[in-house]
C-alpha positions in Angstrom: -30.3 -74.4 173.5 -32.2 -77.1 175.6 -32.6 -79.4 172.1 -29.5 -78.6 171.4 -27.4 -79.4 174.2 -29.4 -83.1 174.7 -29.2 -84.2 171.1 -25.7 -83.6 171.4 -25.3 -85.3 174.4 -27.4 -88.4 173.0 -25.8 -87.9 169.5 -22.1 -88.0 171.1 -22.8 -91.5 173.1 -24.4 -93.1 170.3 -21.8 -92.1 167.4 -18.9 -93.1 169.9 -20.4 -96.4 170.6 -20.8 -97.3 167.1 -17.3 -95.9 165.8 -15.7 -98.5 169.2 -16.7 -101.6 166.6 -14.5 -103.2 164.9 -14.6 -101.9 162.2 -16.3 -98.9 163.0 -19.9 -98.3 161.6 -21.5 -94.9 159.9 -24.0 -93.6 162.4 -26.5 -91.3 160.3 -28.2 -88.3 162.1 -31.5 -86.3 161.5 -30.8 -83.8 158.4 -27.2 -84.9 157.5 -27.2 -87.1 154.6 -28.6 -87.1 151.5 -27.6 -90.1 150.4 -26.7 -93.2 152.8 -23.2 -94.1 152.9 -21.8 -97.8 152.3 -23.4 -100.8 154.5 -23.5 -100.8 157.1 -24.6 -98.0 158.8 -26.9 -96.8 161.5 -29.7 -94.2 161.4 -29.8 -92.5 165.0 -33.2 -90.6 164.9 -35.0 -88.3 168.2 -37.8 -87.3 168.6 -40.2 -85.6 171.4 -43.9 -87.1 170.6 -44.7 -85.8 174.4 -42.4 -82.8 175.3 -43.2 -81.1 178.5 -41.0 -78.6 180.1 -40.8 -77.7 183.8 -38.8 -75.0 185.4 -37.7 -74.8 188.8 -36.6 -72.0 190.8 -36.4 -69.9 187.6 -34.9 -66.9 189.6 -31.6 -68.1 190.4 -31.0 -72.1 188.9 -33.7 -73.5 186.4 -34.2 -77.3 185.1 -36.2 -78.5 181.9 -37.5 -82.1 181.8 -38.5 -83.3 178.4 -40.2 -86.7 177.5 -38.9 -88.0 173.9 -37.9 -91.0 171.9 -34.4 -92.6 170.7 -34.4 -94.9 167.2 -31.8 -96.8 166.2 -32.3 -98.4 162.6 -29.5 -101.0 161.4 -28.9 -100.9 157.7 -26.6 -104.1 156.8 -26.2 -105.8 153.4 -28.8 -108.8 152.9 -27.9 -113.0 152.5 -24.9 -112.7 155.2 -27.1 -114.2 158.1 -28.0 -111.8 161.1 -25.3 -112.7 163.3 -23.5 -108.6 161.9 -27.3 -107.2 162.8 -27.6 -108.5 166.3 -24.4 -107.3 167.0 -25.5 -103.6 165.6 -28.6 -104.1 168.0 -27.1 -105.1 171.3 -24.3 -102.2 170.9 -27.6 -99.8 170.6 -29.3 -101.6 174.1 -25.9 -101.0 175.7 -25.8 -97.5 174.8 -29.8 -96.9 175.8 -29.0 -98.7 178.5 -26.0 -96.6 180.2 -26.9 -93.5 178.4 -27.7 -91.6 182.3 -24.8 -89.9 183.1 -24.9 -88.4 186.8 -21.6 -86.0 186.3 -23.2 -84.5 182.9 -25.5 -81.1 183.1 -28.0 -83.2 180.6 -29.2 -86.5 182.3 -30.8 -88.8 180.2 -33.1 -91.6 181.1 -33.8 -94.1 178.7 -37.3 -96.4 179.3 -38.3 -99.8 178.5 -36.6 -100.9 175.0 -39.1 -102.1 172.2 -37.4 -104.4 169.7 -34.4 -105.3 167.9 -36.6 -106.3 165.2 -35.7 -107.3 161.8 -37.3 -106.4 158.5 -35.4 -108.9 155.8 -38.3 -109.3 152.9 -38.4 -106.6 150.0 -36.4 -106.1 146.8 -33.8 -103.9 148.8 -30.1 -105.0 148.7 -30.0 -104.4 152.6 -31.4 -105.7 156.3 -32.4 -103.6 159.1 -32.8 -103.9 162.1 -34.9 -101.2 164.4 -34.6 -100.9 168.3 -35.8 -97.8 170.0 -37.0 -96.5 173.7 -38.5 -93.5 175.4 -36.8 -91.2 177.5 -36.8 -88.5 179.8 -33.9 -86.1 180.1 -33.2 -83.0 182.8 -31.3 -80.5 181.6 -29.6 -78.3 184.1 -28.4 -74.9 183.5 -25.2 -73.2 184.7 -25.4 -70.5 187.3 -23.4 -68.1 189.0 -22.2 -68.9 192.2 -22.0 -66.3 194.9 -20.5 -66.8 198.7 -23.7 -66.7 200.4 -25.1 -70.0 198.5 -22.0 -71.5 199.1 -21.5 -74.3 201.6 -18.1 -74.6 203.3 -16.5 -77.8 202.8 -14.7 -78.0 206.2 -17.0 -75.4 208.0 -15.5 -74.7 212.1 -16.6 -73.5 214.7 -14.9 -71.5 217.2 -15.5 -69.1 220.6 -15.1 -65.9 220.9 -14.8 -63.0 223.5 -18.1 -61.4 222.5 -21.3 -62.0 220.8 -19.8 -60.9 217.1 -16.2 -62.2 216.1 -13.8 -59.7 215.0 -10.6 -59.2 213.3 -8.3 -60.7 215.5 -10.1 -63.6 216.1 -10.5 -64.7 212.7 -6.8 -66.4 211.2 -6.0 -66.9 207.9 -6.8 -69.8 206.3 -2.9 -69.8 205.1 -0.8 -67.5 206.6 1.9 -65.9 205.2 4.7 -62.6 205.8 4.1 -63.2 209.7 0.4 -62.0 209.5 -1.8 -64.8 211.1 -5.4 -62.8 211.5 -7.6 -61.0 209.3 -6.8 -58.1 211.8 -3.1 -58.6 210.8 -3.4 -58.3 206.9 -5.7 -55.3 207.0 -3.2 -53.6 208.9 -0.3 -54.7 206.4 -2.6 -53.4 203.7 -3.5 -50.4 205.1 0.2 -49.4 206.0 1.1 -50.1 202.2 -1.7 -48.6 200.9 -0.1 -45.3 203.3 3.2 -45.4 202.0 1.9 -45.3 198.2 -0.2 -42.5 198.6 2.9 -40.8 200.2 5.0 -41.2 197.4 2.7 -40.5 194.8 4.0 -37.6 192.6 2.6 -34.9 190.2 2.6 -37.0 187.4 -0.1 -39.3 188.9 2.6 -42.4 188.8 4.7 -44.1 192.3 8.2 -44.4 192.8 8.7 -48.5 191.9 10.8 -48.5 194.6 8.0 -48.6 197.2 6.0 -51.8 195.8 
């Protein structure tokens, strides 16, 4: 799941920022095509030459770091000048350059970026143009929440008559049906939870009347 959920995350930013051109350009990922569609097109490719992982409080939240690499190869038809290819390689920077995303549970940092660089000798019919950067990404996984690792947003503080608050001094946060304390809505629910079990009838069902 952790190679999972960050290749998507990478995979999603790159093919978006590519398919915003105008006109939108092919973006090619690791095991999907056999054969490359019409120029241009890029070829996004990711890989971990350095993985490590580290996990951190593994009992109740846990985050994975891993160290990898982002390619971006530029495939564009040959003898049209590079002014196409340099506009492939500076939409790649942008997305290597804002690819950290501080709301997202995978947060990838791109590094330095080596290139664009430009390969135009050869017999084939095409130019490309190669950019790529390291990167390290924290992948954070979803927990369950209980109340006692919650922090209240507005927390208050308030006096009481004794050492331990009770019932009455504790109100409702909305209160509703004349009941202003906690002590007020456990006795409502108490005397409603009274007048069902006196109703109740041999058939194991309540009078609807009484709800």
């Amino acid at each position: 799941m952790t190679f999972q959920a960050l290749r998507a995350h990478v995979e999603s930013k790159v093919y978006a920022a590519y398919q915003a051109l105008n006109p939108p350009v092919e973006v090619i990922f690791d095991n999907t095509f056999e054969t490359p569609p019409d120029l241009p097109y890029v070829i996004c490719i990711i890989s971990y030459p350095s993985t490590t992982v580290t996990t951190i409080c593994q009992e109740e939240s846990g985050m994975e770091q891993i160290r990898g690499n982002l390619q971006l190869s530029c495939y564009g038809p040959r003898g049209r000048g590079m002014k196409a290819q340099e506009e492939f390689a500076a939409t790649g920077m942008q997305v290597m350059n804002t690819m950290y995303d501080c709301s997202s549970d995978v947060r990838v940092k791109c590094g330095q970026i080596a290139g664009p660089t430009s390969v135009t000798t050869g017999d084939e019919p095409y130019v490309v143009t190669t950019l790529s950067c390291p990167f390290t990404a924290a992948i954070s996984e979803k927990t369950t929440l209980i109340t006692r690792n919650v922090i209240l947003t507005n927390p208050t503080t308030r006096k009481v008559n004794v050492g331990t608050a009770t019932t009455k001094e504790v109100g409702l946060t909305h209160p509703v049906g004349g009941m202003k304390t906690q002590e007020d809505a456990n006795q409502h629910f108490d005397k409603r939870l009274k007048d069902l079990e006196a109703t109740h009838d041999d058939h194991k069902g309540h009078d609807a009347g009484t709800y």
